[in-house]
N, CA, C and O atoms as a DFTB+ gen file, in Angstrom:
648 C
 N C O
     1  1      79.577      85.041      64.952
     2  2      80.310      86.003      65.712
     3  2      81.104      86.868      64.745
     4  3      81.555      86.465      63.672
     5  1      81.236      88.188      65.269
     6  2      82.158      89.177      64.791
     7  2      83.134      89.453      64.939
     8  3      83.089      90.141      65.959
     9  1      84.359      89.396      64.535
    10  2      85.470      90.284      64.935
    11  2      85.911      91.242      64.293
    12  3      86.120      90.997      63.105
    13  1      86.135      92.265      64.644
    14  2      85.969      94.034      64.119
    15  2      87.474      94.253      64.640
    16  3      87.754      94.629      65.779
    17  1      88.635      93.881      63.363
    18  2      89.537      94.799      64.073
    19  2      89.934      96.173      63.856
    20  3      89.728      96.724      62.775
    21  1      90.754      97.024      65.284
    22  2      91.233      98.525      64.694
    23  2      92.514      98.881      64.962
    24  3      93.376      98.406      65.701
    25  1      92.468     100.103      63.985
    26  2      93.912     100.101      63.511
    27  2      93.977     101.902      63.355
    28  3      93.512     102.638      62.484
    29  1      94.643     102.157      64.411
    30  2      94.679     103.681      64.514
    31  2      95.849     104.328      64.387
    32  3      96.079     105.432      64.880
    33  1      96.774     103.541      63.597
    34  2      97.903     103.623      63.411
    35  2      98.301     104.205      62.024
    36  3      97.472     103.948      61.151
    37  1      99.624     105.094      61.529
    38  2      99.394     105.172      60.198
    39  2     100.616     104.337      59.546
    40  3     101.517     104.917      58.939
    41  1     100.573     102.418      59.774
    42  2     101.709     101.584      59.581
    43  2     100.097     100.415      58.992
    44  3      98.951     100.625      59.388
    45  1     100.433      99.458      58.174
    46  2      99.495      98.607      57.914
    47  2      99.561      97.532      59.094
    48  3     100.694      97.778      59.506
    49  1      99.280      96.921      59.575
    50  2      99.340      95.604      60.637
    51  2      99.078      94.139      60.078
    52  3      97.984      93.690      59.735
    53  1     100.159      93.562      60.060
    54  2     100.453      92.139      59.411
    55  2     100.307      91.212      60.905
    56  3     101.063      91.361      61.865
    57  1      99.039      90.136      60.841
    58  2      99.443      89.551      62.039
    59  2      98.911      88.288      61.463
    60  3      98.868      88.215      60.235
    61  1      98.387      87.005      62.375
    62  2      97.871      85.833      62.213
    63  2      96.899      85.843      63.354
    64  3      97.149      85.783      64.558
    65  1      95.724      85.933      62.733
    66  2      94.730      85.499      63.516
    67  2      94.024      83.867      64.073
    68  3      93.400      83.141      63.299
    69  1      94.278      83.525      65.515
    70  2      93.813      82.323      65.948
    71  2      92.285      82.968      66.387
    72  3      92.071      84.094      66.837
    73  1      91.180      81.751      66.074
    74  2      89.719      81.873      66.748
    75  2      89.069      80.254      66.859
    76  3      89.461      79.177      66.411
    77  1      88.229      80.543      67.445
    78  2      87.484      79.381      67.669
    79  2      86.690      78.771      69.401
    80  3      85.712      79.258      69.968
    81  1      87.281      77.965      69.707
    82  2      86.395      77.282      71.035
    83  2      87.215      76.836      71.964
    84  3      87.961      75.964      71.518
    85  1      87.424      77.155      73.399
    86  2      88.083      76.310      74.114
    87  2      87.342      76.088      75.088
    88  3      86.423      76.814      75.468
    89  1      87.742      74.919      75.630
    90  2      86.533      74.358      77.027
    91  2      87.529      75.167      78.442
    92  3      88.752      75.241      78.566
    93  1      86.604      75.598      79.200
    94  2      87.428      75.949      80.339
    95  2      88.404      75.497      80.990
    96  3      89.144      76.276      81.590
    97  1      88.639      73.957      81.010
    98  2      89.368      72.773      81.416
    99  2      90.736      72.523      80.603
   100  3      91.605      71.699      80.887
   101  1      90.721      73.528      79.406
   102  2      91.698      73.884      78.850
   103  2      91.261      71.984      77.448
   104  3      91.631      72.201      76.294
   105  1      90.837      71.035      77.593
   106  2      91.008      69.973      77.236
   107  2      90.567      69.634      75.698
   108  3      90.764      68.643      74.996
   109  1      89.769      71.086      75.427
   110  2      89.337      70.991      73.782
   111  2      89.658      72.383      73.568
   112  3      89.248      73.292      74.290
   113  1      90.469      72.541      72.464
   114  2      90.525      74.393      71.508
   115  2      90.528      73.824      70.201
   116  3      91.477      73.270      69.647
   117  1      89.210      74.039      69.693
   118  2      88.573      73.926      68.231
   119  2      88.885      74.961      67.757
   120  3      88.205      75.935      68.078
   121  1      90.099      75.164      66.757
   122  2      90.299      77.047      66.411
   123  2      90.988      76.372      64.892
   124  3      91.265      75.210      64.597
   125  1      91.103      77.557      64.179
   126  2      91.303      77.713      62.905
   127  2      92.739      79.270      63.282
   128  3      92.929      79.838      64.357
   129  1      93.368      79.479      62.106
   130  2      93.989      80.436      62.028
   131  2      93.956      81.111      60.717
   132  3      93.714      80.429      59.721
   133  1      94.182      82.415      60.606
   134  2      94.214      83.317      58.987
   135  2      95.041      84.133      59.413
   136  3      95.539      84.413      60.503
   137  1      95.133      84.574      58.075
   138  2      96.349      85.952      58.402
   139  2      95.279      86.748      58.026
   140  3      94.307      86.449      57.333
   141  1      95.603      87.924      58.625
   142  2      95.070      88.836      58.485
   143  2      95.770      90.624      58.289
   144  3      96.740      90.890      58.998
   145  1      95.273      91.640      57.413
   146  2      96.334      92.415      57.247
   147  2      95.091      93.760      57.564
   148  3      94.145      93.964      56.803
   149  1      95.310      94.420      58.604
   150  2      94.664      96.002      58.748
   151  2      95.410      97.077      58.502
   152  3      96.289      97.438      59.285
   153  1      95.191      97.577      57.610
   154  2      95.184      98.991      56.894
   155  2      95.221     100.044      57.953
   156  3      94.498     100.072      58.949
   157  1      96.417     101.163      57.530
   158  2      96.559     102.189      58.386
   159  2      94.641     102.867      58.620
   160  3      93.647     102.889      57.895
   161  1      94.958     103.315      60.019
   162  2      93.450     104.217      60.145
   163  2      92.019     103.504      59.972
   164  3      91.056     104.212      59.679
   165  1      91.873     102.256      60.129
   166  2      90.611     101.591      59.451
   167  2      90.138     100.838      60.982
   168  3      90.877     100.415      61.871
   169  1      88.970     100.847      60.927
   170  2      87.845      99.917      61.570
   171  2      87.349      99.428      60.437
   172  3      86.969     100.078      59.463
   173  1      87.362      97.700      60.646
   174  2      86.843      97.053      59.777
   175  2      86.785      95.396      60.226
   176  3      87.521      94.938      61.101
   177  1      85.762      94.568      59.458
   178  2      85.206      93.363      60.240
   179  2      86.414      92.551      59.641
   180  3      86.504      92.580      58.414
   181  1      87.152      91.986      60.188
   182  2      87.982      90.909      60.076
   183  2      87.922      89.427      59.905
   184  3      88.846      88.757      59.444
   185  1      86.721      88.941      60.327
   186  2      86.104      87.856      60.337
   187  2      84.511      87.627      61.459
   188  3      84.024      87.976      62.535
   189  1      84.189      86.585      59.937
   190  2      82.679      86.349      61.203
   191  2      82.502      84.802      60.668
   192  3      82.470      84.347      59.525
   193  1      82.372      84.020      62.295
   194  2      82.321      82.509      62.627
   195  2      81.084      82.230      63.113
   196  3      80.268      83.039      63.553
   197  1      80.994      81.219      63.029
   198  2      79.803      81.023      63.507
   199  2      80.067      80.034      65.219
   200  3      81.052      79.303      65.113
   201  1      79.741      79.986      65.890
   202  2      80.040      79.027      67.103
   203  2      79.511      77.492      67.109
   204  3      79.594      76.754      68.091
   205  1      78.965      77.137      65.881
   206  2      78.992      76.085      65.949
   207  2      77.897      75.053      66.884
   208  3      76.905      75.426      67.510
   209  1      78.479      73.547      66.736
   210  2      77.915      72.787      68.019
   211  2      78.116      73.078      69.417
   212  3      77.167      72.728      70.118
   213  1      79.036      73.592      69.994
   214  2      79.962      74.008      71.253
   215  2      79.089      74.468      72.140
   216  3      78.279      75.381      71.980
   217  1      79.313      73.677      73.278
   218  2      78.238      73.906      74.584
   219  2      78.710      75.483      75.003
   220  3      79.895      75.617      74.696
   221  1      78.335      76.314      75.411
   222  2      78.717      77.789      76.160
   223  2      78.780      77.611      77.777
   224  3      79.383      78.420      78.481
   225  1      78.028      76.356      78.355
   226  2      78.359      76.374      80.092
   227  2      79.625      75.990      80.284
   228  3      80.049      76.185      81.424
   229  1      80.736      75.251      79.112
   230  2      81.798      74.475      79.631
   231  2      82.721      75.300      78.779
   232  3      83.893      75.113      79.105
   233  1      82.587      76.052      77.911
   234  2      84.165      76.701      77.507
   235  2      83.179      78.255      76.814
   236  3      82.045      78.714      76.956
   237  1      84.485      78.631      76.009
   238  2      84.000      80.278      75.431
   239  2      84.664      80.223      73.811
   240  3      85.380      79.394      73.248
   241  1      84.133      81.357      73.429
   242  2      84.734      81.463      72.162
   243  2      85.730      82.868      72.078
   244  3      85.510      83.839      72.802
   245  1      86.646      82.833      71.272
   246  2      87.751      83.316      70.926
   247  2      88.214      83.899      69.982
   248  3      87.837      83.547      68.865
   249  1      89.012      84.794      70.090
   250  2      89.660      85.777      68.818
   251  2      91.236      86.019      69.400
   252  3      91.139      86.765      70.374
   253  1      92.471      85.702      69.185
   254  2      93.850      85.810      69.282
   255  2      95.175      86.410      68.397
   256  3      95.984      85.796      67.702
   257  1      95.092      87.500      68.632
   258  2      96.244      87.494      67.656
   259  2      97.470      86.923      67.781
   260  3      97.815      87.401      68.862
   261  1      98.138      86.408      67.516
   262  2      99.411      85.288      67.403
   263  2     100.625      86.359      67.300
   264  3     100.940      87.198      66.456
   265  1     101.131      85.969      68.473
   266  2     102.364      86.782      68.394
   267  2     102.761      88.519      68.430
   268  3     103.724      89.195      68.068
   269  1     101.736      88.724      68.933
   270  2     101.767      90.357      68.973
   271  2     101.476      90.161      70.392
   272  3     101.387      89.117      71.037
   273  1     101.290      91.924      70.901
   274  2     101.074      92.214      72.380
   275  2      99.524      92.570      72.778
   276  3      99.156      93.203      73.768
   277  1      98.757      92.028      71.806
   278  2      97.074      92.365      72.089
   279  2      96.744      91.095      72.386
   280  3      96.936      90.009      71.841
   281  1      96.091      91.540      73.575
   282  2      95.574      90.353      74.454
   283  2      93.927      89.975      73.452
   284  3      93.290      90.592      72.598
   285  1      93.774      88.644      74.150
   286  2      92.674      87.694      73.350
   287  2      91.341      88.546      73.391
   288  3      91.478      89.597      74.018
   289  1      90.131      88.334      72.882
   290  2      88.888      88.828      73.245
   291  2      88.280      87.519      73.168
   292  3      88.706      86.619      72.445
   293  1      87.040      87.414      74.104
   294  2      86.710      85.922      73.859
   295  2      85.036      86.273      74.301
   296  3      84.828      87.377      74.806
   297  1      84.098      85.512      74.141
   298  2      82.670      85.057      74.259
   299  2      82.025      84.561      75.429
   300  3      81.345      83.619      75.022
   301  1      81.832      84.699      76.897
   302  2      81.104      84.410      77.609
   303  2      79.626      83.852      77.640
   304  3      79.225      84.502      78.606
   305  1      78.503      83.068      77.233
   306  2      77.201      83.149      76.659
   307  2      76.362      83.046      78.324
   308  3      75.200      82.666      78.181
   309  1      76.725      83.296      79.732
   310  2      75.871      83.546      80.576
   311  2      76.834      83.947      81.721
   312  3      78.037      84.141      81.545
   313  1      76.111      84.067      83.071
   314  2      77.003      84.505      84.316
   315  2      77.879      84.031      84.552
   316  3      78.204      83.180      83.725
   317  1      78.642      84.175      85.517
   318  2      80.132      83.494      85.619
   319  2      79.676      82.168      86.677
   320  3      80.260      81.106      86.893
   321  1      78.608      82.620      87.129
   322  2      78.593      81.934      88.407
   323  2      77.558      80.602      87.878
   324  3      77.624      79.611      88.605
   325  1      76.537      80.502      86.577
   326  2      76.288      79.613      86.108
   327  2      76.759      78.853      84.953
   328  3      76.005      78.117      84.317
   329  1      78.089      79.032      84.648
   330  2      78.947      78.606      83.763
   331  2      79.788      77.218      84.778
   332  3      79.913      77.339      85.997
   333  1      80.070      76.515      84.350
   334  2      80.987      74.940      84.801
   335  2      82.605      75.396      84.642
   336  3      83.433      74.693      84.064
   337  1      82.915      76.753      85.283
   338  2      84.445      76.737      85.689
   339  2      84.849      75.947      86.221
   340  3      84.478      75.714      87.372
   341  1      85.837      75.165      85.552
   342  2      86.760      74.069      86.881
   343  2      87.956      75.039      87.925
   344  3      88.352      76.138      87.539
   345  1      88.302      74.576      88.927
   346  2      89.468      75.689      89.615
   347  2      90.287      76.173      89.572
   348  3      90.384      76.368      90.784
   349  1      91.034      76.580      89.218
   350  2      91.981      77.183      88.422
   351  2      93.372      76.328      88.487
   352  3      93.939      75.874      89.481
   353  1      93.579      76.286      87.718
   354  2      95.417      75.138      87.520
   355  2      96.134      76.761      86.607
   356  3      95.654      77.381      85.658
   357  1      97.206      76.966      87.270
   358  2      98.170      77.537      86.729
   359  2      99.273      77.528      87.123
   360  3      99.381      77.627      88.345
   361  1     100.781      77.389      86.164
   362  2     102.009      77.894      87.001
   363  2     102.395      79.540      87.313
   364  3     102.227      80.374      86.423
   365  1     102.890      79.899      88.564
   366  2     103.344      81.140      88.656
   367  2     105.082      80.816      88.612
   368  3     105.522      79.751      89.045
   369  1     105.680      81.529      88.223
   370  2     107.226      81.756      88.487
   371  2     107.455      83.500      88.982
   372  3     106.641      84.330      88.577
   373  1     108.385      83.839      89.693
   374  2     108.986      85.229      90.009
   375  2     110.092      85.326      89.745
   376  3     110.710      84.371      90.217
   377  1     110.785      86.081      89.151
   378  2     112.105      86.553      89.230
   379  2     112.448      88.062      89.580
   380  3     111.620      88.902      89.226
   381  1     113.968      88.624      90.460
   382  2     113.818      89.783      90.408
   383  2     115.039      90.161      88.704
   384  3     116.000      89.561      88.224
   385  1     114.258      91.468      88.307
   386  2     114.953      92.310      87.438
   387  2     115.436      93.509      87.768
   388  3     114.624      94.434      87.717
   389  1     117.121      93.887      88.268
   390  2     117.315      95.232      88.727
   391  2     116.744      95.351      90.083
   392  3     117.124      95.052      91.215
   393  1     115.267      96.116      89.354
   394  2     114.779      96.790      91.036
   395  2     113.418      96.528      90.995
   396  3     112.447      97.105      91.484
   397  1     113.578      95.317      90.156
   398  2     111.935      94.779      89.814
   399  2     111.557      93.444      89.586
   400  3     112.379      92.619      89.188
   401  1     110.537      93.201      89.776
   402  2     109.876      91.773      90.050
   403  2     109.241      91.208      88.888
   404  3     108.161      91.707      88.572
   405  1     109.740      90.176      88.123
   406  2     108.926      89.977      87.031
   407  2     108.188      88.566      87.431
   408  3     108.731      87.522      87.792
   409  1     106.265      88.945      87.196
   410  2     105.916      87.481      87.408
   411  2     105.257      87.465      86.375
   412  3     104.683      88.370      85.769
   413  1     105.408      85.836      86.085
   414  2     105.237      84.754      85.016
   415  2     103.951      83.751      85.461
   416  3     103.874      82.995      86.429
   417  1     103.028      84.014      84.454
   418  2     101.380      83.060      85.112
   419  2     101.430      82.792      83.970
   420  3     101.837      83.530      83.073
   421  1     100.927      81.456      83.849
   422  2     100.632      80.689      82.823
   423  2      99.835      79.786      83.194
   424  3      99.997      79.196      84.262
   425  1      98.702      79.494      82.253
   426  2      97.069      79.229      83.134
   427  2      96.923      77.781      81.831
   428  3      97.099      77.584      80.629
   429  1      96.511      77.095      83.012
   430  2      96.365      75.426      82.626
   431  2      94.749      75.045      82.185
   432  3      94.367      74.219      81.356
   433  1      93.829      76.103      83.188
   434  2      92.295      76.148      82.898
   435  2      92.249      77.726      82.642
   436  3      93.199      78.507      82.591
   437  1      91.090      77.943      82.518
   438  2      90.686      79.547      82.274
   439  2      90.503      80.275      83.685
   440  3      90.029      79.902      84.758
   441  1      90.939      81.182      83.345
   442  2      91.275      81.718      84.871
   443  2      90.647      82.861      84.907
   444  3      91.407      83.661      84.361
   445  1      89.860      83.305      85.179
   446  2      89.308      84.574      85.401
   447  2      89.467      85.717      86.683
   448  3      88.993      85.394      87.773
   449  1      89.980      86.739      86.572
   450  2      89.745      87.979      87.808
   451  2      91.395      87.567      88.186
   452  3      91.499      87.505      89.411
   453  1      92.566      87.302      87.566
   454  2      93.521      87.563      88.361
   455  2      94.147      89.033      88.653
   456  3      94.275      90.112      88.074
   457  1      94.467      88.419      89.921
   458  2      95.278      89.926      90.660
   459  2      96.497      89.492      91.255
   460  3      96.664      88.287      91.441
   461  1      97.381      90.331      91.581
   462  2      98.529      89.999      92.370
   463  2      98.227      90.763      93.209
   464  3      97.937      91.889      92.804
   465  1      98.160      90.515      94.666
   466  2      98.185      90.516      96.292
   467  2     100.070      91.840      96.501
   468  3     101.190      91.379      96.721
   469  1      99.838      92.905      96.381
   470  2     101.142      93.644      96.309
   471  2     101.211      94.648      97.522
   472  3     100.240      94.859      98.249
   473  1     102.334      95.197      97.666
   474  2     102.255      95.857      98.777
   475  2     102.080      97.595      98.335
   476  3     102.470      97.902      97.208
   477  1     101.523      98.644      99.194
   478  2     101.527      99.815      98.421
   479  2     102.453     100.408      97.523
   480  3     102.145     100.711      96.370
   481  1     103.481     100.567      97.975
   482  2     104.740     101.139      96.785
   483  2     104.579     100.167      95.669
   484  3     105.172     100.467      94.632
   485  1     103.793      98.900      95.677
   486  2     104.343      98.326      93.976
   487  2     103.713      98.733      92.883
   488  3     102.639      98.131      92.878
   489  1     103.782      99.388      91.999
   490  2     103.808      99.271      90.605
   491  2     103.565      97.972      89.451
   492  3     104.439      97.312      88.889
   493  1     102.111      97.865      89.318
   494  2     102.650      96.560      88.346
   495  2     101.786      97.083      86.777
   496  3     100.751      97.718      86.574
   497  1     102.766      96.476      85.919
   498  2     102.297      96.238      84.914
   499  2     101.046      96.258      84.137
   500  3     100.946      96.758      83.016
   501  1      99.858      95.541      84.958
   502  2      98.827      94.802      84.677
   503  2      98.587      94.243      86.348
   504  3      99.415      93.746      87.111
   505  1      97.491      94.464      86.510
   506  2      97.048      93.226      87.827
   507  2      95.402      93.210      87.909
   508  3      94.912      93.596      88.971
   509  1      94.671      92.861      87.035
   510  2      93.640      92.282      86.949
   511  2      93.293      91.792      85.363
   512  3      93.218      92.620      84.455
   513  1      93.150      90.761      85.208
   514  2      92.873      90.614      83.961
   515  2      92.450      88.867      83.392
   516  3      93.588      88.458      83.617
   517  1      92.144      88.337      83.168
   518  2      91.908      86.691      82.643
   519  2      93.106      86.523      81.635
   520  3      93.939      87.224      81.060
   521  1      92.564      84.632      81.786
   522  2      93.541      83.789      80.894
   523  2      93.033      83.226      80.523
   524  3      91.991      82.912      81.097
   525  1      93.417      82.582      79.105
   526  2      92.515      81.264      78.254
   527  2      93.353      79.914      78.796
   528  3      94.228      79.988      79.659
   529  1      93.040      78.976      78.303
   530  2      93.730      78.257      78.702
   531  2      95.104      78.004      77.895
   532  3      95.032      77.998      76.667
   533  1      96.044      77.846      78.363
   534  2      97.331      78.052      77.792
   535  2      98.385      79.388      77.564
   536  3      99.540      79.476      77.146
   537  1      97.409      80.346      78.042
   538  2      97.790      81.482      77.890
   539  2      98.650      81.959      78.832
   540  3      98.310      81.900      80.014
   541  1      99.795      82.463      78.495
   542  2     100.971      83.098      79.405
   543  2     101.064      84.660      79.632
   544  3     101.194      85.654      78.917
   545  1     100.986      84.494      80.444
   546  2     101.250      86.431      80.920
   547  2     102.340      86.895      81.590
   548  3     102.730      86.104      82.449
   549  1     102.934      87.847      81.503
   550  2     104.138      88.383      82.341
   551  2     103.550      89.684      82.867
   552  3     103.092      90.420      81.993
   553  1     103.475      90.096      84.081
   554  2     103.570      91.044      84.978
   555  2     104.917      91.816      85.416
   556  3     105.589      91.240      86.272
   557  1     105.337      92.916      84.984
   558  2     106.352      93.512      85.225
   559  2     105.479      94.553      86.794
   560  3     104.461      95.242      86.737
   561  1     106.235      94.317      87.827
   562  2     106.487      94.974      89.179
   563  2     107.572      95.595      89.539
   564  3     108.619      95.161      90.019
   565  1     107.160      96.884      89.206
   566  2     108.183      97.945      89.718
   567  2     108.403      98.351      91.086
   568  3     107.453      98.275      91.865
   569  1     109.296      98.687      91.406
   570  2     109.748      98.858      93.004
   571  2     109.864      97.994      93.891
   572  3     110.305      98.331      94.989
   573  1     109.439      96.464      93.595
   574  2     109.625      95.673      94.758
   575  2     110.986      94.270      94.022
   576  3     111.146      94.038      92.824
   577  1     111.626      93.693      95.005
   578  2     112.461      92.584      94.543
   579  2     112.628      91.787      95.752
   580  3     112.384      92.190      96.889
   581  1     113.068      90.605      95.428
   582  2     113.127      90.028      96.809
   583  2     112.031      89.555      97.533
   584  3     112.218      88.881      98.546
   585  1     110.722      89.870      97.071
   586  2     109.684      89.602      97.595
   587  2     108.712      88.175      97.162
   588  3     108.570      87.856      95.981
   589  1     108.141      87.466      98.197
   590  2     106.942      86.486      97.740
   591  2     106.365      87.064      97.466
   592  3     106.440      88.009      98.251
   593  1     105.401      87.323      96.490
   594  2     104.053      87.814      96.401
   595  2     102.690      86.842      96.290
   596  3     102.975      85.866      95.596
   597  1     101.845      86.815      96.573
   598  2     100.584      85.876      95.903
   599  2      99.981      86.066      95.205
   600  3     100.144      87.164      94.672
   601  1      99.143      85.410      94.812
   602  2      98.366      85.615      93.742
   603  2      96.793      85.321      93.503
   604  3      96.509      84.180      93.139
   605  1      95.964      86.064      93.642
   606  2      94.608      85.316      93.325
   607  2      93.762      85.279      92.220
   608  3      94.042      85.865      91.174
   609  1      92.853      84.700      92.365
   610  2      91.795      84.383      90.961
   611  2      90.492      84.737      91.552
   612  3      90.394      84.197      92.654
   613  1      89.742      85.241      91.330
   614  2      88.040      85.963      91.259
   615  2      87.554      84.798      91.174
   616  3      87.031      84.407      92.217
   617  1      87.518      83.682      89.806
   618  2      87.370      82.393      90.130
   619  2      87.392      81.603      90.530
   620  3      86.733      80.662      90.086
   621  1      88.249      81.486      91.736
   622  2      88.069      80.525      92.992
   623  2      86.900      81.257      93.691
   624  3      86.011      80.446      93.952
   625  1      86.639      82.351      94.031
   626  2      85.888      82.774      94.937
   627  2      84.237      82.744      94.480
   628  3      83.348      82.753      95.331
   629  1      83.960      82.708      92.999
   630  2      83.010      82.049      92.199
   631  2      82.538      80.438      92.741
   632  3      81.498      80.063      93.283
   633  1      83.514      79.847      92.428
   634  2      83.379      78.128      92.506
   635  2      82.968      78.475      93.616
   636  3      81.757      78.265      93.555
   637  1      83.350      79.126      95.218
   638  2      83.411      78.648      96.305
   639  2      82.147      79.062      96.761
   640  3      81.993      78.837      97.961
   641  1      81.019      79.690      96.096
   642  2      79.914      80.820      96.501
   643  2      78.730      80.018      95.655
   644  3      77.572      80.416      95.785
   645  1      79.020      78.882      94.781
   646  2      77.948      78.836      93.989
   647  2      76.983      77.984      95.113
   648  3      75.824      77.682      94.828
């Protein structure tokens, strides 16, 4: 596998790169870490892994930057719907901020297709997107407070269709 990072910036980018394997079930992440440094203005290959022994029906492979705000890229090797997703385990928390709703998902298995269930006036952040396992996300929701909201996963509705 490849990872090609870019850098369209004219600042160098100092980060730590996590990669490797996690099972959907969250119960194995075979990963390694490097630092890695991209150069103002550059596309360029950052690393190439190989995937190893690692089954592809029960987990995916991975690329993370550690501690920055760029979300993971990761490896799918067939449909969603013939892959061994288990159901989704995650915590949600809400809090209001001001005049806004901050929610907190943090995903126990791999979670694929989340959305937050919002009402028209809300504003959010982000509301579709996956999780690895362990992975925490914050959703900033503008205009609403005070409110339950729900939450769904694309992946339940997978499991429930196969």
């Amino acid at each position: 596998m490849t990872i090609i990072g870019c850098n369209d910036t004219a600042a160098e980018i100092p980060f730590d790169l996590k990669y490797g394997y996690v099972k959907f079930d969250g119960s194995e992440d075979d990963y390694k870490t490097i630092p890695v440094l991209l150069p103002p203005h550059t596309r360029k290959t950052m690393l190439v892994f190989d995937k190893g022994d690692h089954e592809g029906l029960s987990g995916l492979w991975y690329a993370a930057p550690v501690n920055m705000h760029i979300r993971p890229a990761f490896l799918l090797t067939d449909k969603l719907k013939n892959l061994n997703i288990p159901p989704v385990v995650a915590t949600i928390s809400q809090k209001d901020i001001n005049n806004d709703l901050l929610v907190t998902i943090e995903a126990k298995t791999f979670c694929h297709g989340v959305y937050l269930k919002l009402p028209p006036e809300a504003k959010p952040s982000d509301n579709f997107f996956d999780l690895l396992p362990g992975e925490c996300r914050d959703v900033l929701v503008e205009g609403i407070t005070g409110k339950k909201i729900s939450i769904e996963f694309v992946g339940d509705f997978i499991e429930r269709i196969k």
